[in-house]
C-alpha positions in Angstrom: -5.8 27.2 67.6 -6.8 28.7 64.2 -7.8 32.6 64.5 -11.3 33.4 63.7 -11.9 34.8 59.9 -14.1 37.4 59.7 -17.2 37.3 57.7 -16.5 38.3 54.3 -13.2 36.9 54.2 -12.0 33.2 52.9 -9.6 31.4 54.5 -6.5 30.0 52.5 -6.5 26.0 51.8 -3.6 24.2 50.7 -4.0 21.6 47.4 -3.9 18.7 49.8 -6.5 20.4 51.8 -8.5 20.9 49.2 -8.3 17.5 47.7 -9.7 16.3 50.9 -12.8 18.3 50.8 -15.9 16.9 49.9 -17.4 18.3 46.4 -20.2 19.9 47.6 -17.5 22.1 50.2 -15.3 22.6 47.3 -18.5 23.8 45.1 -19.5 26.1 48.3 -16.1 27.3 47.9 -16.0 28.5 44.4 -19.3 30.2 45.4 -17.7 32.2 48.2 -14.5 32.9 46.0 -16.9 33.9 43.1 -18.5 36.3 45.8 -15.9 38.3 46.6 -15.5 41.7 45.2 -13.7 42.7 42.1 -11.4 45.3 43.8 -11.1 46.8 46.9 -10.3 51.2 47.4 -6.8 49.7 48.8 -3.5 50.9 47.9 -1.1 47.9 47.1 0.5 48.4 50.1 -2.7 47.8 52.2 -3.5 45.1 49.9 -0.4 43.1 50.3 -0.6 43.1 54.4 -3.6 41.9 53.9 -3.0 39.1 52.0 -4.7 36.5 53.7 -7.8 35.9 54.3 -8.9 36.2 50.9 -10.9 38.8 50.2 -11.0 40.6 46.7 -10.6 39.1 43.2 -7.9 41.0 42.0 -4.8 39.9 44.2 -3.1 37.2 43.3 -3.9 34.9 46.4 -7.6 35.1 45.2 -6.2 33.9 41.4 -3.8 31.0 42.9 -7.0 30.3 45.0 -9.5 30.1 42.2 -6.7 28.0 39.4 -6.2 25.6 42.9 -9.9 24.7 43.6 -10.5 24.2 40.0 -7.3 22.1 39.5 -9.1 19.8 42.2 -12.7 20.5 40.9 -11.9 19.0 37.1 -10.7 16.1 38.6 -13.6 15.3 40.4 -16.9 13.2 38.7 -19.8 15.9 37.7 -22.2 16.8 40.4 -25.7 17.6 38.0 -27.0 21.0 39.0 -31.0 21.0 40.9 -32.5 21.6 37.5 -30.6 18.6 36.3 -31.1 16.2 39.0 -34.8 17.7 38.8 -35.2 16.7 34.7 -33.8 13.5 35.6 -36.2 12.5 38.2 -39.1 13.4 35.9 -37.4 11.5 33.0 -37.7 8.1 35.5 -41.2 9.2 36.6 -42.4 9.1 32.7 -41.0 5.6 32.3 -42.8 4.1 35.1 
């Protein structure tokens, strides 16, 4: 049974993994990862026994993290952003 992450924290996904998310989870992802703090008050020590779950931008499991989801992410189709989908729907509304 997987352990429980605590909150904060983001759990490592393999490419394959990741390829099997849905867009909006991998979007929700990039958010989290995008969340995390810059650096943490850590010595590298600390840091590296703490490698996983993810949780501060400068190691290099957040990095590999981040250049994995958005490996995935530019293959995927666009996904227009509320404003977008919002212009759009008032575009078709003028035309009726």
């Amino acid at each position: 049974m997987a352990e429980a992450i605590e909150a904060g924290a983001i759990a490592h996904k393999t490419l394959a993994e990741l390829r099997a998310m849905h867009t909006g989870t991998l979007m929700n992802r990039r958010q989290a990862l995008l969340k995390c703090p810059e650096t943490s008050t850590l010595t590298a020590r600390d840091k590296a026994s703490l490698l996983l779950p993810i949780r501060f931008k400068d190691t290099a499991v957040w990095q590999n993290a981040y250049r994995d989801l958005k490996s995935v992410l530019d293959t995927r189709e666009h996904q227009p952003t509320k404003q977008q989908r919002k212009a759009l729907r008032q575009a078709r509304a003028k035309k009726r």
